[in-house]
One Martini backbone bead per residue (centre of mass of N, CA, C, O) as a GRO file, in nm:
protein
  243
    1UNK     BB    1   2.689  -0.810  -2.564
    2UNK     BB    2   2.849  -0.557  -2.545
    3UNK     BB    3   2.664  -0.385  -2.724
    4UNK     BB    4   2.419  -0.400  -2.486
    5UNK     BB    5   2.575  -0.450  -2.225
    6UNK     BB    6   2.858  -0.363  -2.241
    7UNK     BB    7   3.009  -0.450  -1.897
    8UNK     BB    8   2.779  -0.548  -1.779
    9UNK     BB    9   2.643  -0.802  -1.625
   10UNK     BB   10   2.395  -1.033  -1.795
   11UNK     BB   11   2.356  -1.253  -1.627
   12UNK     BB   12   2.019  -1.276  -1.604
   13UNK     BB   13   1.913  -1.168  -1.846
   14UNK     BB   14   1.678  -1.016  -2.108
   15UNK     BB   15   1.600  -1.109  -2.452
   16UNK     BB   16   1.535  -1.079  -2.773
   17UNK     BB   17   1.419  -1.365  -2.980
   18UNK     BB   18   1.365  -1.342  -3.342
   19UNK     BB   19   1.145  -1.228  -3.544
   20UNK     BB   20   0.929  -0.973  -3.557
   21UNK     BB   21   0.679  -1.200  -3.579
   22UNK     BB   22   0.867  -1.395  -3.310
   23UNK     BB   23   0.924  -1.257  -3.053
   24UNK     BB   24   1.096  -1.370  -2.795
   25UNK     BB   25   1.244  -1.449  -2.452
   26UNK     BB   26   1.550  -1.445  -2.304
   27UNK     BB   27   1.786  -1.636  -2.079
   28UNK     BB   28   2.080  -1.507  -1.983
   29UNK     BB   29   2.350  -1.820  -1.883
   30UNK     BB   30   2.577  -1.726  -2.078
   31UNK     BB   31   2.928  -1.643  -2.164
   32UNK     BB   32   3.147  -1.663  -2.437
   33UNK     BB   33   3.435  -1.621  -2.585
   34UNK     BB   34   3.609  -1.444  -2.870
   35UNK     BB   35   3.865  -1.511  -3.061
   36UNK     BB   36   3.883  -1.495  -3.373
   37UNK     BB   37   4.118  -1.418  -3.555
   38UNK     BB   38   4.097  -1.541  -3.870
   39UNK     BB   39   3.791  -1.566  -3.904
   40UNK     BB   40   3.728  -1.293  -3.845
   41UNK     BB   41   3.884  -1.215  -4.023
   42UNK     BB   42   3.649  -1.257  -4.290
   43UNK     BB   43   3.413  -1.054  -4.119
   44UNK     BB   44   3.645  -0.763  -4.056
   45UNK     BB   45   3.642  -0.813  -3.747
   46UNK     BB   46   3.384  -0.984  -3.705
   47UNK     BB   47   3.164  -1.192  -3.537
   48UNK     BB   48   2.945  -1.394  -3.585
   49UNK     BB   49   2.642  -1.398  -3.447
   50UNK     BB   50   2.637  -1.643  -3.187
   51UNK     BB   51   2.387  -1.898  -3.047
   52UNK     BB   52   2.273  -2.034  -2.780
   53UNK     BB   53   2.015  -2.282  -2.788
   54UNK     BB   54   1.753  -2.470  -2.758
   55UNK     BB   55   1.559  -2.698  -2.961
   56UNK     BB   56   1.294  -2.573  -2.835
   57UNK     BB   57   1.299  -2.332  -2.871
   58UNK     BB   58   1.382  -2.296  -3.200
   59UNK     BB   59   1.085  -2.417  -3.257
   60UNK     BB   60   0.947  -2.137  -3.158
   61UNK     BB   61   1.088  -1.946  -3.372
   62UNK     BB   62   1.076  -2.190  -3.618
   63UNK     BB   63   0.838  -2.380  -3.651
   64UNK     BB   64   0.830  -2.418  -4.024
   65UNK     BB   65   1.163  -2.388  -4.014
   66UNK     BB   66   1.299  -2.640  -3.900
   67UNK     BB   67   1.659  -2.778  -3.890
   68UNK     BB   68   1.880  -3.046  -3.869
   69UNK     BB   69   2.200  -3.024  -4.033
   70UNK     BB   70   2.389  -3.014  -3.765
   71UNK     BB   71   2.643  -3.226  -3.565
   72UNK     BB   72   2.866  -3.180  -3.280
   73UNK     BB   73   3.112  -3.383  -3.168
   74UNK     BB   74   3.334  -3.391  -2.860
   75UNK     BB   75   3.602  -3.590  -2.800
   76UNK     BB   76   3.856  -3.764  -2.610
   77UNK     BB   77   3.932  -3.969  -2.828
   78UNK     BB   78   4.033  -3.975  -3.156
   79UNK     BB   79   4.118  -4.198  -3.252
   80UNK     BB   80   3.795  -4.287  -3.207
   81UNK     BB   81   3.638  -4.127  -3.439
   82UNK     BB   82   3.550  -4.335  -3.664
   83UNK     BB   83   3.353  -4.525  -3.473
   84UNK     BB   84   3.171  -4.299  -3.368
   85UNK     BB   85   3.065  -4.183  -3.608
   86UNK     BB   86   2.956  -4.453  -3.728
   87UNK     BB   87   2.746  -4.453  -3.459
   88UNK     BB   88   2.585  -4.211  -3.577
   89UNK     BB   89   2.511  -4.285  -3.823
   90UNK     BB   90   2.336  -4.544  -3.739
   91UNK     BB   91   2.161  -4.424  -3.549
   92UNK     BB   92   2.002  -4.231  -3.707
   93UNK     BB   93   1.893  -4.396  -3.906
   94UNK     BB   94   1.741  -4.612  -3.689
   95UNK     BB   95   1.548  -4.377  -3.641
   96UNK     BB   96   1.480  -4.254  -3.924
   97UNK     BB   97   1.487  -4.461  -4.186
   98UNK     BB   98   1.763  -4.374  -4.322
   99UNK     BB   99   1.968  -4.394  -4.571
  100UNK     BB  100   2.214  -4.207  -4.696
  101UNK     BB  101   2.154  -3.905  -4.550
  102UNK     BB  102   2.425  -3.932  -4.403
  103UNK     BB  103   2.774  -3.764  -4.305
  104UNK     BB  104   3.084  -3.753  -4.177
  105UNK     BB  105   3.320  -3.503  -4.021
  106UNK     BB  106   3.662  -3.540  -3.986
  107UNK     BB  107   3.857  -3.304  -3.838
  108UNK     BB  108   4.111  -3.427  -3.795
  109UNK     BB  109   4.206  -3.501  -4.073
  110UNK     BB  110   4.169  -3.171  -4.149
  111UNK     BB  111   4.454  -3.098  -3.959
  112UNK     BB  112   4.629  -3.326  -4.116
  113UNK     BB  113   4.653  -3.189  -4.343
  114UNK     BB  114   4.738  -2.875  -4.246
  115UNK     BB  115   5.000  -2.983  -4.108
  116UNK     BB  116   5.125  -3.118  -4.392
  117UNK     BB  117   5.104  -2.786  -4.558
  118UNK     BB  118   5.302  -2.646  -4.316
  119UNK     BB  119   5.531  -2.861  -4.339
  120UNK     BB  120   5.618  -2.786  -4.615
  121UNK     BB  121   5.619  -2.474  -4.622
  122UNK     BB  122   5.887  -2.505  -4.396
  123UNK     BB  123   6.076  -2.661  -4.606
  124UNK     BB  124   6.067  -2.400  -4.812
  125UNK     BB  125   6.189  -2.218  -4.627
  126UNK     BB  126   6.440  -2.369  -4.493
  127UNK     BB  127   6.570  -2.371  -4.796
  128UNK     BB  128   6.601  -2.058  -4.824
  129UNK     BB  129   6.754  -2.047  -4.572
  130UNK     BB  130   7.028  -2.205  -4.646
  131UNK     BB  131   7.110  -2.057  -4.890
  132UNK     BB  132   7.123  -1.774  -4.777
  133UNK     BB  133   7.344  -1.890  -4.548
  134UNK     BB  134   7.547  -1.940  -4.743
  135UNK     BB  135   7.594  -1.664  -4.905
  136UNK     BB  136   7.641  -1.567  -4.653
  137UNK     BB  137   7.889  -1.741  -4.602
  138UNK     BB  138   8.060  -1.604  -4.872
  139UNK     BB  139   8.077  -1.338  -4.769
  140UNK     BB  140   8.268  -1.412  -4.497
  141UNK     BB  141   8.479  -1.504  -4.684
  142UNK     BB  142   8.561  -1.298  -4.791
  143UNK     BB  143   8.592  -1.061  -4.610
  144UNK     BB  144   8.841  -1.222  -4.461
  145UNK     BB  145   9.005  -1.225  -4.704
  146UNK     BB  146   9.044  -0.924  -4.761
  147UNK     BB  147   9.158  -0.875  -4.446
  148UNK     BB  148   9.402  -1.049  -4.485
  149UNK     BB  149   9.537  -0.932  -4.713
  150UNK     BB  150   9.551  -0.603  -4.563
  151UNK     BB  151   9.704  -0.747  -4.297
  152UNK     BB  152   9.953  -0.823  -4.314
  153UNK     BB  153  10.151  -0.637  -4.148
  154UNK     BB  154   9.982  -0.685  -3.898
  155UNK     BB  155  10.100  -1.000  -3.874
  156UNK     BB  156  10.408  -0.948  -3.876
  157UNK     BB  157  10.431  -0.788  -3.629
  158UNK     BB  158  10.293  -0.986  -3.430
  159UNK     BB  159  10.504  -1.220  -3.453
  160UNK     BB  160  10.771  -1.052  -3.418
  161UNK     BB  161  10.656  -1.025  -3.082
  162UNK     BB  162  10.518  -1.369  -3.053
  163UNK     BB  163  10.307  -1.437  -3.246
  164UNK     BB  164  10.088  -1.744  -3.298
  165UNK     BB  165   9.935  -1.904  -3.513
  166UNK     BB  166   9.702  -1.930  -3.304
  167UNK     BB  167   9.656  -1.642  -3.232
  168UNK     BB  168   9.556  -1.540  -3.527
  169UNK     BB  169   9.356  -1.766  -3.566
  170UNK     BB  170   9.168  -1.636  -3.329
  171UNK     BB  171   9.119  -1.367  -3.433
  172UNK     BB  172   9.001  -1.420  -3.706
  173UNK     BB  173   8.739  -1.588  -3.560
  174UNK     BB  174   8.615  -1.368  -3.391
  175UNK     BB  175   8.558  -1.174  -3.582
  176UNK     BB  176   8.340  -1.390  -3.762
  177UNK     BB  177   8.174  -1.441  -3.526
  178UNK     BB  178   8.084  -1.140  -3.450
  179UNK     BB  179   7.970  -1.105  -3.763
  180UNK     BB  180   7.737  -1.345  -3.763
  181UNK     BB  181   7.597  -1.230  -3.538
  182UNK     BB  182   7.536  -0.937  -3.604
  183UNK     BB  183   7.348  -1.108  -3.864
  184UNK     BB  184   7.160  -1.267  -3.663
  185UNK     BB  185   7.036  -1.026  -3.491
  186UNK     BB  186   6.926  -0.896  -3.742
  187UNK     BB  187   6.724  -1.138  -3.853
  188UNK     BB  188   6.584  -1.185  -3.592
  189UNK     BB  189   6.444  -0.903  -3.609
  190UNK     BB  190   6.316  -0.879  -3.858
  191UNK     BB  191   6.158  -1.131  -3.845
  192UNK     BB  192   5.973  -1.077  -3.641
  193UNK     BB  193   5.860  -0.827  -3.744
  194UNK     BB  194   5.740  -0.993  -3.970
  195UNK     BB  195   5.554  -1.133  -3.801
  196UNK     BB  196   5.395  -0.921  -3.659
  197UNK     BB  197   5.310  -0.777  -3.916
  198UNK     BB  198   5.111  -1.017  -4.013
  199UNK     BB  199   4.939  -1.063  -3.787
  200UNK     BB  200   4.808  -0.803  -3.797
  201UNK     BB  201   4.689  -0.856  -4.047
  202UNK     BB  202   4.559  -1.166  -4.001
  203UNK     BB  203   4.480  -1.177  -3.682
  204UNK     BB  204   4.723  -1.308  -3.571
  205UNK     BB  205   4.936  -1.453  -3.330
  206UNK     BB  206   5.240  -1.460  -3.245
  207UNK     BB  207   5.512  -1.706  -3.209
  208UNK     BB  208   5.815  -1.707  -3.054
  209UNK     BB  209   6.113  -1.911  -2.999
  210UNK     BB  210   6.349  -1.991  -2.743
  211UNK     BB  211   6.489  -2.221  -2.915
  212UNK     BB  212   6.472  -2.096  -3.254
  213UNK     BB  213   6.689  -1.856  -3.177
  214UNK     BB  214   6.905  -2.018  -3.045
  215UNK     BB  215   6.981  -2.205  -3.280
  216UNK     BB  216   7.035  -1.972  -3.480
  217UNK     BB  217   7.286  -1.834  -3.296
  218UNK     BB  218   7.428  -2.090  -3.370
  219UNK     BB  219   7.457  -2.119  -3.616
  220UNK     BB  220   7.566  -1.836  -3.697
  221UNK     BB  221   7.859  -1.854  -3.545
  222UNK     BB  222   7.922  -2.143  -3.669
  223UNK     BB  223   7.962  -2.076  -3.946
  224UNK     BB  224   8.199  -1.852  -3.908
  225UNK     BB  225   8.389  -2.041  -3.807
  226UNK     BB  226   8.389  -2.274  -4.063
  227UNK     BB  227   8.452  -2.023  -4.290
  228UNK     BB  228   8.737  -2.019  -4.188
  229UNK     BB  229   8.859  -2.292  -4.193
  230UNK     BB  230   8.772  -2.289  -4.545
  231UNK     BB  231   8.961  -2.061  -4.568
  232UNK     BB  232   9.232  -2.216  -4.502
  233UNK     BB  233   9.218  -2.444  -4.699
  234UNK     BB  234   9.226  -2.244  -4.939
  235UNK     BB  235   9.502  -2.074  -4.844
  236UNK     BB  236   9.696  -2.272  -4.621
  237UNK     BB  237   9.676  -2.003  -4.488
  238UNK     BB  238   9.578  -1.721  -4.311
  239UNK     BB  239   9.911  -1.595  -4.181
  240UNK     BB  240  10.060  -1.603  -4.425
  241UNK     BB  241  10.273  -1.473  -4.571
  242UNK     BB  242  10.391  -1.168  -4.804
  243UNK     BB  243  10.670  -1.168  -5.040
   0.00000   0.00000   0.00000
């Protein structure tokens, strides 16, 4: 509508609909939003033109081809969509005296397909990201391993002063929470960027949780802590001096 007639607004405005040889004129009496989104990339970012009219109107505009094809019904209780179907499948046959010649397609349950193949593709990117930051948490214990042992001398001076093992080892936890901090704020940026960069290809609004934001801040920070513990254990302590 807004190619025919701008912004201006067109309820109660009359259009002609039907083929050359039998347009009729229709008052439009609403207009509802186009969503557009993955459907409309599909038809190059434009969604075909839907009109919604009485089905005595089109049988006016196609008297000699009309025919109904489908029928979409919407439930408010989902739960019950399979006897509603049943319900309308046996209505239709007992009016039309047609046995076996519709069938009903349960959106919800392939709704339920769908969210069963997403949740599958999350657990297979989820995996992705683990071992990622496996590595990554591997990179983050060798620089600290090689930090360490560049540092004995200032580890020396630092306790000379009166700095005790636990003084030395909040320092170089911090150092390696901050180092983790930083890897995971880059790589939160980057995600982000990436999904928006999708999004805009595939014509869909990407939606960033700042729970899920919020979850992995914590988690890269955690992991920070715990690979600097586990390097401690594994050279028996991070601060003992080399003689």
């Amino acid at each position: 509508m807004q190619k025919i007639f701008g912004y201006e607004d067109c309820v109660g405005k009359t259009v002609k609909l039907g083929s050359r040889d039998n347009l009729l004129n229709a008052v439009i009496v609403g207009v509802y939003k186009n969503e557009g989104g993955a459907f409309a990339a599909a038809f190059g970012g434009n969604m075909p033109v839907i009109t919604i009219v009485p089905i005595s109107f089109m049988q006016k505009v196609i008297p000699n081809e009309f025919t109904i094809t489908q029928m979409d019904v919407l439930i408010s209780d989902s739960k019950s969509s399979e006897v509603v179907a049943n319900n309308i499948i046996r209505l239709l046959e007992a009016r039309h005296f047609n046995k076996g010649k519709y069938k009903a397609e349960n959106l919800v349950k392939q709704l339920d397909q769908v969210n069963n193949i997403i949740n599958i593709f999350t657990m297979i990117i989820g995996a992705i990201a683990g071992i990622s930051l496996v590595v990554g948490g591997i990179g983050v214990m060798n620089i600290m391993l090689v930090s360490v042992t560049e540092r004995t001398r200032e580890i020396g001076i630092r306790k000379a002063i009166g700095a005790t093992r636990k003084d030395i080892l909040i320092q170089f936890l911090i150092e390696s929470l901050i180092l983790s901090l930083i890897g995971g704020i880059i790589g939160m940026m980057l995600g982000t960027l990436f999904a928006y960069a999708i999004g805009v290809f595939l014509k869909i609004e990407p939606t960033v949780s700042i729970s899920t934001v919020l979850i992995a801040f914590l988690f890269s920070s955690a992991v920070g802590i715990f690979l600097v513990y586990i390097l401690q254990i594994k050279q028996q302590s991070l601060i003992q001096l080399r003689h």
